[in-house]
C-alpha positions as CSV (number, residue, x, y, z in Angstrom):
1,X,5.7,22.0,7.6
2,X,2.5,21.3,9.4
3,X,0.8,22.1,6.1
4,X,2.2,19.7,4.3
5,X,2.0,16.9,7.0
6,X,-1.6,17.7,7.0
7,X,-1.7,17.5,3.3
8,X,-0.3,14.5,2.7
9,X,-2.1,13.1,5.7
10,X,-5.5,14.0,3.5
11,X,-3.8,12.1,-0.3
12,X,-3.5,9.1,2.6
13,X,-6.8,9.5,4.2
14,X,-8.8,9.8,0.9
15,X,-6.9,7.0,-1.4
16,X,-7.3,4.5,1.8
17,X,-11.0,5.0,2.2
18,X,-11.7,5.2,-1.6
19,X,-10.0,1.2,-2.0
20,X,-11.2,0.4,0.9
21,X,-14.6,-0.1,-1.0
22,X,-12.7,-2.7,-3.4
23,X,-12.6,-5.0,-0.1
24,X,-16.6,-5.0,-0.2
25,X,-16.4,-6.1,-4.1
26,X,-13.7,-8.6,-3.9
27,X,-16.3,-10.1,-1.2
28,X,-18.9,-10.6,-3.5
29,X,-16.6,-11.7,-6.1
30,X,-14.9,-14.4,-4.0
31,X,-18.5,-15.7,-2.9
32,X,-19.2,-15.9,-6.7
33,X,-16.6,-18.0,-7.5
34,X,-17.7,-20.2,-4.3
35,X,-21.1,-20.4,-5.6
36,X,-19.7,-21.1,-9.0
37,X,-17.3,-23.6,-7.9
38,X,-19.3,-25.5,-5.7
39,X,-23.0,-25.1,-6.7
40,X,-22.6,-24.6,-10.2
41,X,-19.6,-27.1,-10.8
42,X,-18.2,-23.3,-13.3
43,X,-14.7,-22.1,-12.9
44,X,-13.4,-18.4,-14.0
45,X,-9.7,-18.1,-13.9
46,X,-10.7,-14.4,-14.8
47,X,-12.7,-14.1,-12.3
48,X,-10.3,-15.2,-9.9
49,X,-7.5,-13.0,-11.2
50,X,-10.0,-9.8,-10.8
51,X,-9.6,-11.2,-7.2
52,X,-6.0,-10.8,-6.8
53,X,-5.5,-7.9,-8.5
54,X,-8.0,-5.9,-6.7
55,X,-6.5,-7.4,-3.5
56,X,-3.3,-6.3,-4.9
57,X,-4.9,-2.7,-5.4
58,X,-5.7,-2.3,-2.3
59,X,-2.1,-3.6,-0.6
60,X,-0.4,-1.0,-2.6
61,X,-3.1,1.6,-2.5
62,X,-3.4,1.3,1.3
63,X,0.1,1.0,2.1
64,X,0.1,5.0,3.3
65,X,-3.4,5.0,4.9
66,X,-2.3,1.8,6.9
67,X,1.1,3.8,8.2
68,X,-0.8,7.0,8.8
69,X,-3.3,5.1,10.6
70,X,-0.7,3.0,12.5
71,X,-2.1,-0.1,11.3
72,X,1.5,-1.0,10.7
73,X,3.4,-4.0,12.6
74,X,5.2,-2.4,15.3
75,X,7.3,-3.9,17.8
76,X,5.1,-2.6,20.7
77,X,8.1,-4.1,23.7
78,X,9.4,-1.5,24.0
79,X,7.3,1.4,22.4
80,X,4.8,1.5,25.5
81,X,7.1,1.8,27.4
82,X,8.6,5.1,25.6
83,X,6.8,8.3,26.6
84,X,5.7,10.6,23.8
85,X,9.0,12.4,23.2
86,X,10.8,8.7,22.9
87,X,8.2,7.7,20.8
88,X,9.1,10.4,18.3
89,X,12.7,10.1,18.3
90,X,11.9,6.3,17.1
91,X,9.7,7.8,14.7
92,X,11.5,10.1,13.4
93,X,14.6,8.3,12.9
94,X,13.0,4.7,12.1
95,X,11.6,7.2,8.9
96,X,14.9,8.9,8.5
97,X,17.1,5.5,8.3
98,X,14.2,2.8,7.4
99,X,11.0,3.9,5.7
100,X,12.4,6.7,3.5
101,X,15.5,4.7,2.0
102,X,13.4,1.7,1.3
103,X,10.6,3.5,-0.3
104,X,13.7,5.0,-2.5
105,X,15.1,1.7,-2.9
106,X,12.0,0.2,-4.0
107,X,10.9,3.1,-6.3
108,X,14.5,2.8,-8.0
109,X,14.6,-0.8,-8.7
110,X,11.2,-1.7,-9.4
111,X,10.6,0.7,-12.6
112,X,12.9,-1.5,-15.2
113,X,10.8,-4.5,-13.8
114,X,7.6,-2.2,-14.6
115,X,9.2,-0.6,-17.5
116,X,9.6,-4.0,-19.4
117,X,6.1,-5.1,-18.1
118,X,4.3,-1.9,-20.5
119,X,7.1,-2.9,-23.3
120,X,5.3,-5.9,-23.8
121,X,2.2,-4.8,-22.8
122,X,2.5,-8.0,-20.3
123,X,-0.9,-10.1,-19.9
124,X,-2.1,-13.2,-17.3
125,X,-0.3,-16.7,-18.8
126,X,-3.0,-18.7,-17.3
127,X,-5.6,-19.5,-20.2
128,X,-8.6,-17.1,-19.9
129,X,-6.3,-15.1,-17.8
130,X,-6.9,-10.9,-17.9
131,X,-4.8,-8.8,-19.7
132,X,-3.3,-6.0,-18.2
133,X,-0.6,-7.4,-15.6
134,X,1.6,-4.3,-16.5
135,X,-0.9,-2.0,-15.2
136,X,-0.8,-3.8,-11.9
137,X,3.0,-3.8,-11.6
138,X,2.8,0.0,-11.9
139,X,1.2,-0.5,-8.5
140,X,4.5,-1.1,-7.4
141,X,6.4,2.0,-8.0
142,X,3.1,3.9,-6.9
143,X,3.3,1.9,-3.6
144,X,6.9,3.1,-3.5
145,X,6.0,6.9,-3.8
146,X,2.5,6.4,-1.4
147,X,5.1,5.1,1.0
148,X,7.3,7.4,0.8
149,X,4.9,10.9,1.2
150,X,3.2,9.0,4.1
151,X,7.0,8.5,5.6
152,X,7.7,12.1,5.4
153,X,4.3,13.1,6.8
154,X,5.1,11.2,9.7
155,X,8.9,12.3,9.5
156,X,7.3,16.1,10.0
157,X,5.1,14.9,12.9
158,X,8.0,13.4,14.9
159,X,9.7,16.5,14.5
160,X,7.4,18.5,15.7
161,X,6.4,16.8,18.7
162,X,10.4,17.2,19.3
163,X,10.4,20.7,19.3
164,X,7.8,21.2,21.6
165,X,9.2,21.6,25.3
């Protein structure tokens, strides 16, 4: 089980430091469009779409890195107050009950939202908008499934710091 904590742990690891190089680019894009806007007196609603859907990219990209990471909101009241074998019982079962069911849920209900997205091969409705909104609401059920591995990683973890005497 360890193995495959570990494993997934690495899909997490990698995928979140690979996008997190999109963060540097949307920076340099969003200064472009403030030199554009307000220098230049040019607009690019492509420009500023790139923008969003790279910042959506990295949301639902980095949703598993941010969890394995504990980058996560957490209510911390009570957590530091738990020692380590509370901490995974919270863990554990916040992943059995929470996480894991909504990362279901999400997967389950988002791909007919998705599926009609690629049917009509769905593009920006903003003039000079990009094509290609279908490919970013596949993000969504990818998100779903990122969630979900990260989940059971963490899942395993709990467990076995339960085990341990």
């Amino acid at each position: 089980m360890k193995a495959i904590s570990n494993l997934l742990d690495q899909l997490s690891v990698r995928l979140g430091k690979s996008i997190a190089w999109l963060i540097l680019l949307m920076m340099f894009m969003t200064a472009t469009v403030v030199v554009m806007r307000y220098f230049l007196n040019v607009g690019s609603i492509a420009l500023q779409e790139a923008i969003l859907y790279l910042h959506g990219c990295v949301i639902m990209l980095g949703i598993g890195y941010t969890l394995k990471t504990n980058g996560h909101v957490r209510v911390d009241v009570l957590n530091r107050r738990f020692n380590p074998r509370q901490k995974a019982w919270v863990e554990l079962l916040g992943c059995c009950l929470f996480l894991v069911p909504l990362s279901i849920f999400i997967l389950v209900t988002s791909l007919p939202y998705v599926a009609f997205s690629w049917s009509v091969l769905e593009s920006s409705g903003a003039p000079g908008g990009l094509p290609g909104v279908f490919i970013l609401k596949t993000l969504i059920p990818l998100m779903a499934v990122l969630l979900f591995l990260q989940g059971i990683s963490e899942a395993i973890k709990a467990w076995q710091t339960l085990r341990k005497r």
